[in-house]
C-alpha positions in Angstrom: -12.2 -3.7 -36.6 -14.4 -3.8 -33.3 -12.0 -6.9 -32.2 -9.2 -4.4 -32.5 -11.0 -1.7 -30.8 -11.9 -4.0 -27.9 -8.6 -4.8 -27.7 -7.2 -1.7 -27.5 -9.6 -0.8 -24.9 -9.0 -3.8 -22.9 -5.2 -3.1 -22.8 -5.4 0.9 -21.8 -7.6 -0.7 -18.9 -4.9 -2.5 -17.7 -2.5 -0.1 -18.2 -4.4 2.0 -15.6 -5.3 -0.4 -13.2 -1.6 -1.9 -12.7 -0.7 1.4 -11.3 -3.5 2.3 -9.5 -4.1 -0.8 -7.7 -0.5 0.0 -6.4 -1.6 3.2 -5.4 -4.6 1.9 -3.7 -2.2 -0.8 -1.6 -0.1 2.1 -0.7 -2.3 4.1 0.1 -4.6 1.7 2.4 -1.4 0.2 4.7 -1.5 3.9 5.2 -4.8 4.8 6.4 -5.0 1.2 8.2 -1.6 0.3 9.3 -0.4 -0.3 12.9 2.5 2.2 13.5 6.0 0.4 14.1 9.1 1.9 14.6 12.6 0.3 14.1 15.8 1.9 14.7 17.9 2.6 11.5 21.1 4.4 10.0 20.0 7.2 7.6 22.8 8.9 5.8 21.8 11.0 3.0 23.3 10.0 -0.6 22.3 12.6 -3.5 21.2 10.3 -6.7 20.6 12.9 -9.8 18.2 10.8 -11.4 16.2 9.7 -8.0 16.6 13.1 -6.6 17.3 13.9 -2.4 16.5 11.2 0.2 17.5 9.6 2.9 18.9 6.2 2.8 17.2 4.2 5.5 19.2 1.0 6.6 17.4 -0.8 9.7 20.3 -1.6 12.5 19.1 -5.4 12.6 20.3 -6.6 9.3 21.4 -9.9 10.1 19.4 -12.6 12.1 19.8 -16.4 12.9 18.5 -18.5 9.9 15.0 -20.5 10.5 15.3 -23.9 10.9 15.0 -25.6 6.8 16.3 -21.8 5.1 17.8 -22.8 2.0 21.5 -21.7 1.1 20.7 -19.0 -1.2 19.6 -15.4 -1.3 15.9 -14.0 -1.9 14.2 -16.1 -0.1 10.6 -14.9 1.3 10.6 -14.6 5.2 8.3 -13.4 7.6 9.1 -11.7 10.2 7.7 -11.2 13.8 8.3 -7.8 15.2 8.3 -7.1 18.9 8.6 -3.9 20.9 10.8 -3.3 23.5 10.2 -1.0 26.5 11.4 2.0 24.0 8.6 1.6 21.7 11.1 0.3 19.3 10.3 -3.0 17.0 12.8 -5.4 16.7 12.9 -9.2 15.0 11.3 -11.5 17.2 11.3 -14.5 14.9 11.7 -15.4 11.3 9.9 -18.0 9.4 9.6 -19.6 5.9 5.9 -20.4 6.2 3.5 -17.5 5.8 2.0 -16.1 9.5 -0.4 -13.3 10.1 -0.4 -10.8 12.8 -0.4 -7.3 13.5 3.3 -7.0 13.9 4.2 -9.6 10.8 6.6 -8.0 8.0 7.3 -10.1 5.0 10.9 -9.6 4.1 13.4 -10.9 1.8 16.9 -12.8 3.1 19.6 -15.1 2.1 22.3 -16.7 3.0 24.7 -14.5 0.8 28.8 -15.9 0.9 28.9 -16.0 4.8 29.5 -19.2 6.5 27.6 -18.5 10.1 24.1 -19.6 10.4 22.4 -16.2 9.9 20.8 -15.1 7.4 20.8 -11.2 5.8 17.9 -9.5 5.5 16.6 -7.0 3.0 13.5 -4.4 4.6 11.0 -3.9 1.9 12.1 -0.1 1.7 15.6 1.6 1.3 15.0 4.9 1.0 12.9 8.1 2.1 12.2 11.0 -0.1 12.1 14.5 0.9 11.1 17.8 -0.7 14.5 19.0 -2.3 15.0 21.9 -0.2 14.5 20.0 3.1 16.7 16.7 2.2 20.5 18.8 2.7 19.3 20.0 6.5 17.8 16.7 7.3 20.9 15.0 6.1 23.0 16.8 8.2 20.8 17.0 11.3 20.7 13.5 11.1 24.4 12.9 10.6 25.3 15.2 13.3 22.4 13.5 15.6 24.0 10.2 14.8 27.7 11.7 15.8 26.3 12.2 19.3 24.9 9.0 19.7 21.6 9.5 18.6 20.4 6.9 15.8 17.4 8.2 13.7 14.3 6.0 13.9 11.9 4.9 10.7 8.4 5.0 11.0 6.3 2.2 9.4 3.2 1.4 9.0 1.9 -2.6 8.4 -0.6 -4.3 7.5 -1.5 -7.9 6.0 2.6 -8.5 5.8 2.7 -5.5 3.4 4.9 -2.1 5.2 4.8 1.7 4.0 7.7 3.6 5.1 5.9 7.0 6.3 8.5 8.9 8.0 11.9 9.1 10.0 12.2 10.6 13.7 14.9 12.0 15.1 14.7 12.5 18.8 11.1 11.5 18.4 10.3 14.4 16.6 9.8 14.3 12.2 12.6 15.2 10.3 9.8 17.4 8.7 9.1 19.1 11.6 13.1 19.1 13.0 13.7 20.8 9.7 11.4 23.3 9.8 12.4 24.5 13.3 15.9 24.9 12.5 15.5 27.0 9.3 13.0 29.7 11.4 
């Protein structure tokens, strides 16, 4: 009986702590990450069981392979971002081998059925979730800011390889904040 008992114990532990070390991670890239920002599409898809957000799709999808990349998909990359004059973070350089630096993303790419010798890349977030009553403005703020020319921008924050997507900016401003103004 107390084998059982530990047992049981020693599995609602884990239970707990899967979760909340994910938390924890989250939450810490947050508090400590450098701020990037990388241009990106953002259209606004309605999912009932996932609720209102906005799609984020980064503008640099593809990039040249790294010298050895294997001819398949989901292969772990890391990636070297640079800013341009803009403030804006772009690929600098991938690699196969593990780096560290401030502005080092680990993403996932792959060759997929393309014959060229780039590779496709998959950010480590696809969407950004917004109160429900926000997400139908900000979708079409940011699809009439996109008509005009004007591509939203997501907000990261990084650290140790690891990124949190925190926000999206339009015209430098929140989409929060954009919202709010326009329904005063």
């Amino acid at each position: 009986m107390r084998t059982a008992s530990l047992v049981f114990l020693l599995a609602a532990v884990v239970q707990w702590a899967v979760p909340l070390a994910g938390v924890w991670q989250h939450e810490r890239v947050v508090a400590r990450g450098g701020i990037i920002r990388i241009p990106c599409n953002a259209p606004d898809p309605y999912d009932a069981l996932r609720g209102r957000y906005l799609a984020v799709r980064p503008a640099e999808m593809r990039f040249p392979a790294p010298a050895g990349m294997p001819d398949r998909d989901g292969v772990p990359v890391w990636a070297t971002l640079v800013a341009d004059a803009d403030g804006l973070s772009r690929i600098e350089s991938l690699s196969l081998e593990p780096v560290s630096g401030p502005t080092v993303i680990r993403l996932v790419a792959g060759r997929g059925w393309r014959e060229d010798d780039a590779v496709t890349i998959e950010w480590p977030f696809d969407r950004f979730y917004l109160n429900e009553r926000l997400a139908p403005d900000a979708d079409r703020i940011v699809a009439e800011r996109f008509r005009e020319g004007n591509k939203p921008v997501a907000e990261l924050r990084l650290l140790d390889g690891r990124a949190v997507l925190t926000d999206i900016l339009v015209d430098g401003t929140s989409i929060r904040e954009v919202v709010r103004q326009q329904n005063r």
